[in-house]
C-alpha positions as CSV (number, residue, x, y, z in Angstrom):
1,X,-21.8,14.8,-17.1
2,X,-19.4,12.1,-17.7
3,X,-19.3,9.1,-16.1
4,X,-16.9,6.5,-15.8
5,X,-17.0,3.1,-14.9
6,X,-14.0,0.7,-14.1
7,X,-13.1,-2.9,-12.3
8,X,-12.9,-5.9,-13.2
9,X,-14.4,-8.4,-16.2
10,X,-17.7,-7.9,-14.4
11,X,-17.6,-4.3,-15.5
12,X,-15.5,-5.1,-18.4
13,X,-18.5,-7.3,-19.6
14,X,-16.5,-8.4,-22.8
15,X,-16.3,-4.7,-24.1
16,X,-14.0,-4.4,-27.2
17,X,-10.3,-2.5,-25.4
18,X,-9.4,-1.4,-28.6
19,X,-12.6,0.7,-28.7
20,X,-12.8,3.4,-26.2
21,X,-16.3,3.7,-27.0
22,X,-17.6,0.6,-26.3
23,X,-19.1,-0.2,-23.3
24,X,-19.3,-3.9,-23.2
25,X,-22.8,-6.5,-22.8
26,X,-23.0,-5.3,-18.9
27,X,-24.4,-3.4,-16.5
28,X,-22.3,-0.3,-17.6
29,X,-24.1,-0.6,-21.0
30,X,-27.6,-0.9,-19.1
31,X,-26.4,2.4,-17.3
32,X,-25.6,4.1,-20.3
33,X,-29.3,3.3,-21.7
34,X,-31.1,4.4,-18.7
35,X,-29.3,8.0,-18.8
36,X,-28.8,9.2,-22.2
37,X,-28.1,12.7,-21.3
38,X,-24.7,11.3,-19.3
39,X,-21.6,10.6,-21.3
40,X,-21.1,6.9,-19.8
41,X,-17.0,5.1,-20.1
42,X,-15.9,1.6,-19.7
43,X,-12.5,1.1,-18.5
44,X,-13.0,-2.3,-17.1
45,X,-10.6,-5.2,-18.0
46,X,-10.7,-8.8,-17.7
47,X,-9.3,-10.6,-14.2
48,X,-8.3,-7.2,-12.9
49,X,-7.4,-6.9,-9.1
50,X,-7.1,-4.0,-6.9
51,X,-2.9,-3.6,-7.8
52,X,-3.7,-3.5,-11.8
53,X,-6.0,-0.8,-10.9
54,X,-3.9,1.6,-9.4
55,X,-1.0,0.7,-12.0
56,X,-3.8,2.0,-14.2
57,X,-5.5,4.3,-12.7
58,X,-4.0,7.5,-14.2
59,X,-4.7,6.8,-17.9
60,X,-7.6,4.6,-17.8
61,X,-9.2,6.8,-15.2
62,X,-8.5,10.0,-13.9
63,X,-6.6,11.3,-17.5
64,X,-10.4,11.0,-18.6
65,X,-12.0,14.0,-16.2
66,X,-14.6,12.4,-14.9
67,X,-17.5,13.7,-13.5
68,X,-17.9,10.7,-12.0
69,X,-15.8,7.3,-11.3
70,X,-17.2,4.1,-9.9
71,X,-15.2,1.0,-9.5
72,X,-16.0,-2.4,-8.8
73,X,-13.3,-4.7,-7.8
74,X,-12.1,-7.0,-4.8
75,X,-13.5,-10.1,-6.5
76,X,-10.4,-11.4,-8.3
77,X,-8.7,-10.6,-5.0
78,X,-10.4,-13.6,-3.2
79,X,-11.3,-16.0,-6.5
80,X,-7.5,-16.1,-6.9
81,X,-6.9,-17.2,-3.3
82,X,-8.9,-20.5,-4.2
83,X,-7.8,-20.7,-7.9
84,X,-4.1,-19.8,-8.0
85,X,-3.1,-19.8,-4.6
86,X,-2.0,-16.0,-4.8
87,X,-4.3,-14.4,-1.3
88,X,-4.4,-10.6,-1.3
89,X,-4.5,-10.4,2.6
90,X,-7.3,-7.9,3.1
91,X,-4.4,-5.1,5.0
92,X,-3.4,-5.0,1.3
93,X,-6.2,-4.8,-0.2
94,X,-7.6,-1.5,1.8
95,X,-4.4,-0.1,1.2
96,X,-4.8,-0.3,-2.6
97,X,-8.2,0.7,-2.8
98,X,-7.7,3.1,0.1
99,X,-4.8,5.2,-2.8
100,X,-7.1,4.6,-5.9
101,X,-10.0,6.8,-3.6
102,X,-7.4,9.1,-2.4
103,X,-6.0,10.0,-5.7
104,X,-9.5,10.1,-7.0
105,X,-10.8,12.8,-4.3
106,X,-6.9,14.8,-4.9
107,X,-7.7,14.8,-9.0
108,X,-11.0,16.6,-7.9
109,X,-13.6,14.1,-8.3
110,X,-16.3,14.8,-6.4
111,X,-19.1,12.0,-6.7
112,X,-17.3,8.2,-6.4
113,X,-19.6,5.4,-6.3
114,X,-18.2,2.0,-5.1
115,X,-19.7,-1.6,-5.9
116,X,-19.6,-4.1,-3.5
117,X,-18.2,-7.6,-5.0
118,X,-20.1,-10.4,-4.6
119,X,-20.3,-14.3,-4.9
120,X,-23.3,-16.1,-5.8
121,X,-21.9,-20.0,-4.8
122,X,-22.8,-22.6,-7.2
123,X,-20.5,-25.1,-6.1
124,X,-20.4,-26.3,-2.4
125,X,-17.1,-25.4,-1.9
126,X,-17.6,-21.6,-3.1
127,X,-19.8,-21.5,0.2
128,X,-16.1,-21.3,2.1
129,X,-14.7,-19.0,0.0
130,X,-17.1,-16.6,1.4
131,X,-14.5,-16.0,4.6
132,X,-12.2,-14.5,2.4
133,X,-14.7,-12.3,0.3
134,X,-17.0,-11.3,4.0
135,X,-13.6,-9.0,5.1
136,X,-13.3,-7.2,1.5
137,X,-16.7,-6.2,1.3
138,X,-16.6,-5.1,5.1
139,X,-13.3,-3.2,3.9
140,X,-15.3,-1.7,0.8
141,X,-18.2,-0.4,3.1
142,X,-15.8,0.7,5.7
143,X,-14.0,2.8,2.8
144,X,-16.7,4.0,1.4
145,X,-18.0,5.3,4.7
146,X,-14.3,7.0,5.0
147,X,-14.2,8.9,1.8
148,X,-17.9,9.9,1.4
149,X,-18.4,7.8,-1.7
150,X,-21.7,6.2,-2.7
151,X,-21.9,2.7,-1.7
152,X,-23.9,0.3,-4.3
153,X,-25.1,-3.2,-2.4
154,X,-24.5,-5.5,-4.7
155,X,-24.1,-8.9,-2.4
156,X,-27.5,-8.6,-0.7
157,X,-29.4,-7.6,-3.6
158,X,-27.9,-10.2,-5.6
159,X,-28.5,-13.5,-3.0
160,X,-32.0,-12.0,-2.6
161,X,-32.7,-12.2,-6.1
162,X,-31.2,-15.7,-6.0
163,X,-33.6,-16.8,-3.5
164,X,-36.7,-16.8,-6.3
165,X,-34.5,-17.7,-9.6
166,X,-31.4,-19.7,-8.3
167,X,-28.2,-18.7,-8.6
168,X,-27.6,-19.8,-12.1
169,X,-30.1,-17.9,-13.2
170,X,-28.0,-14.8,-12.0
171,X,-24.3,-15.9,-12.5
172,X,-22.4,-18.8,-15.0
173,X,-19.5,-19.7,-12.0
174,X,-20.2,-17.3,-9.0
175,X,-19.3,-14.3,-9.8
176,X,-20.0,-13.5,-13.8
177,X,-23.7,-12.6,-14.3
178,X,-26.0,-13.8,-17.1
179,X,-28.0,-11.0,-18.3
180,X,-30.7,-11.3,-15.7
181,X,-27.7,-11.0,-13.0
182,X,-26.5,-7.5,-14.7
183,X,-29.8,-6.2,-15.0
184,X,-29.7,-6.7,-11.1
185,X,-26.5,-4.9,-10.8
186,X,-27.5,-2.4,-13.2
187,X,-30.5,-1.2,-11.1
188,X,-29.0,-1.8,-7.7
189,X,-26.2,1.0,-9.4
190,X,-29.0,2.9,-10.8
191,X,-31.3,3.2,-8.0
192,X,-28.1,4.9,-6.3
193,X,-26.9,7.1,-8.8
194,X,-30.4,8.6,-8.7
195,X,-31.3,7.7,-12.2
């Protein structure tokens, strides 16, 4: 079976794009170990948001076949709100992701998994941020209700984890995990998949 995981740098997990084969320092790579009789693919890239994803979405995903496709984005769509000043109002955001699941279910996938995004705040004023981020993972669920896709946790699972170690101990800014904080991810994905 092949399986094929895209987003963002948190998926990207510093994988080398000029290698097809490599699967980055992440949670995909983590996957990839747990189920060796699955042909596991990163297509992740660094700082992607939900509108570089469906400019991509043909070639880095679906020309590909997969079996499977999970994705894990939104994140970038509220960091850059506070960052850059460029807001991806949530009605955009569903309708981006809303066309990456549709075209995934009309190429004939039948088994999507979808990744929350999450923040971990390690700076006070992350906690506000959280109003932006609250609607796209409400959108995400909502979504992944819609199109019968698997829906991986990753929020909860990673502030509860937080609670023993401390944030830091999970993520370097909010968002990008340490290796403790993907092998959090990595079973939060796993423990859906069925692994």
């Amino acid at each position: 079976m092949r399986l094929l995981l895209t987003g963002d740098s948190i998926t990207a997990a510093g994988r080398d794009l000029t290698d097809p084969t490599d699967l980055g320092t992440g949670y995909v790579a983590r996957v990839a170990a747990a189920l060796p009789a699955h042909e596991v693919l990163n297509t992740g890239i660094n700082g992607h948001r939900v509108p570089d994803l469906q400019q991509r979405w043909g070639r880095d995903v679906l020309a590909h076949a997969p079996d499977v496709v999970s994705v894990m984005v939104g994140v970038n769509d509220m960091w850059r709100r506070y960052t850059r000043q460029e807001p991806t109002p949530v009605s955009r955001f569903e309708t981006g992701y809303r066309d990456l699941l549709v075209r995934t279910r009309a190429a004939g996938v039948e088994r999507i998994i979808v990744l929350e995004p999450f923040l971990l705040p390690v700076r006070d004023e992350q906690w506000s941020w959280r109003a932006d981020l609250d609607e796209k993972i409400a959108m995400v669920r909502r979504l992944a209700q819609e199109f019968d896709a698997d829906l991986v946790a990753t929020d909860g699972p990673m502030a509860q984890a937080a609670s023993s170690v401390g944030a830091r101990a999970l993520v370097s800014d909010g968002v990008h995990p340490t290796p403790e904080g993907f092998d959090v991810l990595a079973d939060c994905w796993l423990g859906v998949f069925g692994a």
